[in-house]
PALUMLUM-665374 format. One record per residue: residue in three letters; z, x, y of N, C-alpha, C in turn. Coordinates in steps of 0.001 Angstrom, whole numbers, plus 500000, padded with zeros to 6 digits. Atoms other than C-alpha are relative to their C-alpha. Last residue first. Layout:
BEGIN
AlaZXYZXYZXY/...
//
This chain:
BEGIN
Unk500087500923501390944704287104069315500412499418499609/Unk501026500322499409946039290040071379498990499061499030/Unk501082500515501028949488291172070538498743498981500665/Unk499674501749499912951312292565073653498914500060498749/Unk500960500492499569951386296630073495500682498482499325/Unk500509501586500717953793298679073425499395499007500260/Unk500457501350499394952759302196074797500052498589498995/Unk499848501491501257954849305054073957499369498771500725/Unk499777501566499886953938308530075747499712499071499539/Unk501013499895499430955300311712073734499708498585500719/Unk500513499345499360958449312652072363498463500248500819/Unk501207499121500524959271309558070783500175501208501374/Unk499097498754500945963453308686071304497989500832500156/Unk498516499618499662963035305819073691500021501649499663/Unk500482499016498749959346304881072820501141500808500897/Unk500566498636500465960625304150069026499270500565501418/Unk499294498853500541963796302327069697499471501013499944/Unk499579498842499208961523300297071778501227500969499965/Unk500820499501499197959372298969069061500678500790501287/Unk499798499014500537962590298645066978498627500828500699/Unk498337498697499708964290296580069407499301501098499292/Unk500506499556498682960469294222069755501079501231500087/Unk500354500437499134960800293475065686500412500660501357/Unk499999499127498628960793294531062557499806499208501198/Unk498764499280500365959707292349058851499872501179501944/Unk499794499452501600956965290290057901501649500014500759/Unk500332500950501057955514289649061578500701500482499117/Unk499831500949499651957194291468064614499371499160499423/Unk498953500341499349956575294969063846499592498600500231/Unk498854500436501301954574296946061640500811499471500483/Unk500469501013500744953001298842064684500320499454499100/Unk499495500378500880953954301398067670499312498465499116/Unk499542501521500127951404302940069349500903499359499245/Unk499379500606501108951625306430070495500426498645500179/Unk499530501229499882950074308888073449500494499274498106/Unk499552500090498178949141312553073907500642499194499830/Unk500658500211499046949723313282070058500183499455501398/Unk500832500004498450951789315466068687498669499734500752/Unk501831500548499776951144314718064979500064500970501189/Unk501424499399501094954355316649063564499073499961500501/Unk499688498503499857957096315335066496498852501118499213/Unk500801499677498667955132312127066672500612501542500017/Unk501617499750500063956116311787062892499439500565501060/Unk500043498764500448960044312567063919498208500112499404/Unk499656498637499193959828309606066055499810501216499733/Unk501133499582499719958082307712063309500286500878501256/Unk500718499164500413961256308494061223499065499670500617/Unk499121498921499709963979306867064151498478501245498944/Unk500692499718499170961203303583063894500573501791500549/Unk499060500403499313961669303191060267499879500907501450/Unk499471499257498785958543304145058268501727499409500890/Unk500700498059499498957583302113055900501000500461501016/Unk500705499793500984958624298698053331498926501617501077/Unk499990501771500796961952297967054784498718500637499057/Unk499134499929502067961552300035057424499486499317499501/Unk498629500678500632960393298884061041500505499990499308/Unk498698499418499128958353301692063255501378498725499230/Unk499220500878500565954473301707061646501786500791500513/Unk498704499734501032952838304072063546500760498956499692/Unk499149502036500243949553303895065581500486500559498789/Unk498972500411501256948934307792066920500306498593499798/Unk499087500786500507946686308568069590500549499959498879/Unk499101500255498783945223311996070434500675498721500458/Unk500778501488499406944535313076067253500562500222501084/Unk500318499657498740944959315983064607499484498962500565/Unk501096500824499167946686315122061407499715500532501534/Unk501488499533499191947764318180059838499395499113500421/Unk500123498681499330951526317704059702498869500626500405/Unk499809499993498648951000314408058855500525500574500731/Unk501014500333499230950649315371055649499188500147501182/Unk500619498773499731954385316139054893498496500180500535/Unk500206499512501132955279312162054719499525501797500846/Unk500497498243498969956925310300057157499790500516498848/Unk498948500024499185956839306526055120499488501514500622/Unk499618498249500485953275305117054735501691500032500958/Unk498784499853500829951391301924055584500898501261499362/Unk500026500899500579948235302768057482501666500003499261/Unk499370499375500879948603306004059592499654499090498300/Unk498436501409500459946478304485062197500549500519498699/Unk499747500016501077945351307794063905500476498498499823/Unk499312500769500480942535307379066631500550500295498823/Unk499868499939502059940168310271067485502265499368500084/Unk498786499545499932938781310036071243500426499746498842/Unk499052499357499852935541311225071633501650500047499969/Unk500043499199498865934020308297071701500386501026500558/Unk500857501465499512935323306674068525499393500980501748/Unk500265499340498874936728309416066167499074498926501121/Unk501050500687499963938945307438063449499551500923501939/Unk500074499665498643941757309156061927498298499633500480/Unk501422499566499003942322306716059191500330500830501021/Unk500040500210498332945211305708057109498903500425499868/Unk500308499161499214945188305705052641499751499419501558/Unk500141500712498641945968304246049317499838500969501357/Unk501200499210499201945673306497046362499431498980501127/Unk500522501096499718947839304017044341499082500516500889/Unk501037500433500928949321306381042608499229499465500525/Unk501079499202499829951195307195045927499187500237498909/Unk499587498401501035953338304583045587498823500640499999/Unk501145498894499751953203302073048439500073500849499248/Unk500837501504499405956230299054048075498344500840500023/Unk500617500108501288958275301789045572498408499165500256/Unk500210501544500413960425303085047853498711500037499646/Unk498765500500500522961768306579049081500105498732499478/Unk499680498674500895958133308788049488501651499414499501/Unk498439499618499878955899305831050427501142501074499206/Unk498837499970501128952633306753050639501279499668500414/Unk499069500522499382949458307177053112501045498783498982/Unk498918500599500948947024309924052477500953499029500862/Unk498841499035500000944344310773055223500925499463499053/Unk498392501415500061940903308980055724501274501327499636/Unk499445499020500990938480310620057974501078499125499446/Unk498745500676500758936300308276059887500011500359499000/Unk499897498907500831933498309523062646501445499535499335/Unk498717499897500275932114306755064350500286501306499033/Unk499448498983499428928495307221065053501073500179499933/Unk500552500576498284927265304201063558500462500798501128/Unk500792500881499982928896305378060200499519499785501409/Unk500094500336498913930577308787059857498613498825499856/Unk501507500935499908932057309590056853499752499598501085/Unk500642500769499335935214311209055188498677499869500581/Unk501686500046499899936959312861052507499814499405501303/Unk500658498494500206940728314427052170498520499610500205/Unk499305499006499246942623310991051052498995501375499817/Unk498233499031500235940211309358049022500502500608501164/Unk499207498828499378936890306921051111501432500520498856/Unk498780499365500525934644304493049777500432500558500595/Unk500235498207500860931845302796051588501578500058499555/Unk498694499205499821931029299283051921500038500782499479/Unk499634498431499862928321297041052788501432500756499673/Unk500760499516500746927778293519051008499607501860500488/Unk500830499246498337931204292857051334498751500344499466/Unk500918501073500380933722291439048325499429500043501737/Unk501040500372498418936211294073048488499115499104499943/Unk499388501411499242938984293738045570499095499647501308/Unk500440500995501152936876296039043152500521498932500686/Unk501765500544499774936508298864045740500028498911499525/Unk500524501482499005940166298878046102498838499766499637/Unk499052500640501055941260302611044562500233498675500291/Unk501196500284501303938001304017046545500614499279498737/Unk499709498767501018940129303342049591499157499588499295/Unk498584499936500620938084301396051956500766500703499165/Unk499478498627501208935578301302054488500964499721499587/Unk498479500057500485933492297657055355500727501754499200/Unk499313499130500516930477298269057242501239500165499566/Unk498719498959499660929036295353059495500212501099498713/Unk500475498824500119925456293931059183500940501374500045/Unk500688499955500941926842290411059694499606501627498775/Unk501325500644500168929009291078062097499415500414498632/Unk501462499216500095932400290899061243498710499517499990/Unk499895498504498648935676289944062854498539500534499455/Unk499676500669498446936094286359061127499358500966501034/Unk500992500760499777934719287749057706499822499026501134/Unk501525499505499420936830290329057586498939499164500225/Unk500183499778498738939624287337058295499120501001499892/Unk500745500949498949938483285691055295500462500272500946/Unk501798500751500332938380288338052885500223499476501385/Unk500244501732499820942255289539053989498327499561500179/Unk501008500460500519943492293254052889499338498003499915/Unk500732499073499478946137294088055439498492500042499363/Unk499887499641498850948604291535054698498662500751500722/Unk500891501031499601947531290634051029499773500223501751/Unk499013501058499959947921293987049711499681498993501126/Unk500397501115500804945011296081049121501033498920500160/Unk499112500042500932945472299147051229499905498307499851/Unk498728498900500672944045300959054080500272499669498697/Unk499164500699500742940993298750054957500733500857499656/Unk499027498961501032938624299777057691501034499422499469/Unk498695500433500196936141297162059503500605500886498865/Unk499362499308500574932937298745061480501206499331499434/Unk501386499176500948930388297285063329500661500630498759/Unk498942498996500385933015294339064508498844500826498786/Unk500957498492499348931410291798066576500531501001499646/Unk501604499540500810931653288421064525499665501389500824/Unk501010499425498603934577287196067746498900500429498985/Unk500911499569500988935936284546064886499076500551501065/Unk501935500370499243938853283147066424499411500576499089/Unk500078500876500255942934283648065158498499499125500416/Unk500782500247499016942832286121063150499733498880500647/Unk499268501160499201945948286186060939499045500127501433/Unk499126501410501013944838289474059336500798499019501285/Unk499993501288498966942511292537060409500753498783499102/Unk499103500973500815943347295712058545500410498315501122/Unk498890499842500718941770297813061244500535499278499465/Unk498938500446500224938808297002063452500589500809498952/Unk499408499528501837936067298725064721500885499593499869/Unk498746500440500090933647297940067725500461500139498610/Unk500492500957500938930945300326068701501661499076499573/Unk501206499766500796930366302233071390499995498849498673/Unk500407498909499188934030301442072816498281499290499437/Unk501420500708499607936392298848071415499414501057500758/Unk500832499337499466939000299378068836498804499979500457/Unk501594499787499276940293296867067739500352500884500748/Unk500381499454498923943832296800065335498364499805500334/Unk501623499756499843945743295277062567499663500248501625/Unk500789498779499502948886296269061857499043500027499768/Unk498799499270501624951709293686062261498848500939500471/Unk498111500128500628949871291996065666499985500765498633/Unk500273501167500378945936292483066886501313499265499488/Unk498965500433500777947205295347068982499515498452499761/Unk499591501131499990943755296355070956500939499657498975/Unk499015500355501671943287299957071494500408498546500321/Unk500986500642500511940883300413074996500137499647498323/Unk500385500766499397943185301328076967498981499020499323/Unk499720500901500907944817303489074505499819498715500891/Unk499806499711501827943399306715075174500166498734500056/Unk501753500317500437942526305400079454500123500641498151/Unk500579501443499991946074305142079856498723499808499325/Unk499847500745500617947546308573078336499524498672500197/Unk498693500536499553945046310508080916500665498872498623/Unk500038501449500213942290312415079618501409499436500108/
//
């Protein structure tokens, strides 16, 4: 499978929300939507903060009958009438998707503490198994993620900095790698191509879509 066709079909919604479109459509920490496409079978939530946890954009991106997953340390902020749990170490396959969640911590700042049993996705969509790390700095972990994309937060500040998701792609090795966490909040386009410069594998930045 060629690096194009992996992330051909990954949509950079901006900071770090994402579509995924195949079989079924799945988003990622959807925020600052700016339509209401309602076709999203699937919407995954990493982490409760306002950025990445936003009511009224799941409710832009989802159909009706959609599937909200989230950490199980969240359930109480979801307001969905589907939704499953997930800890680091479990997962679940809804509508054929297959979605493992994986720890995702900061290990030198305070913005993600791993009390907080927050958590990424490797998400299997057609055979091809999507990591979004979700918020997190390089942690040990992500030594056993197995995928063949990678979306990585690449601006500091509150994760990763784009020199440590370099050294992530060195752990994951996957075929291809998105950079993400960039150009809202905090990071921008230098640190996206600080990180296809240095990654060891191929870097696709993508235009925000939305």
């Amino acid at each position: 499978m060629s690096d194009h066709s992996t992330t051909e079909r990954i949509d950079w919604l901006g900071h770090a929300s994402f579509r995924f479109r195949g079989s079924a459509i799945v988003y990622v920490d959807p925020w600052k939507i700016s339509t209401s496409p309602r076709d999203g079978k699937l919407i995954l939530i990493t982490h409760s903060h306002y950025d990445h946890l936003s009511p009224q954009d799941i409710r832009k991106v989802a159909l009706p009958d959609a599937t909200v997953v989230a950490p199980k340390s969240i359930r109480s902020k979801i307001d969905w009438p589907k939704v499953v749990t997930l800890a680091a170490g479990e997962s679940t396959t809804v509508e054929g998707v297959r979605i493992a969640a994986v720890p995702a911590y900061n290990t030198n700042k305070d913005y993600h503490p791993r009390r907080e049993e927050w958590i990424g996705y490797i998400v299997t969509l057609d055979g091809v198994r999507i990591y979004h790390s979700g918020d997190t700095d390089l942690i040990p972990e992500m030594k056993d993620v197995e995928c063949d994309v990678a979306l990585l937060p690449v601006s500091g500040t509150y994760v990763m900095t784009a020199s440590e998701a370099i050294r992530a792609v060195e752990l994951i090795s996957p075929t291809a790698a998105i950079p993400m966490h960039w150009g809202d909040i905090v990071g921008d386009n230098a640190d996206a191509r600080a990180f296809k410069e240095g990654a060891s594998c191929e870097v696709v930045i993508k235009e925000p879509v939305g």
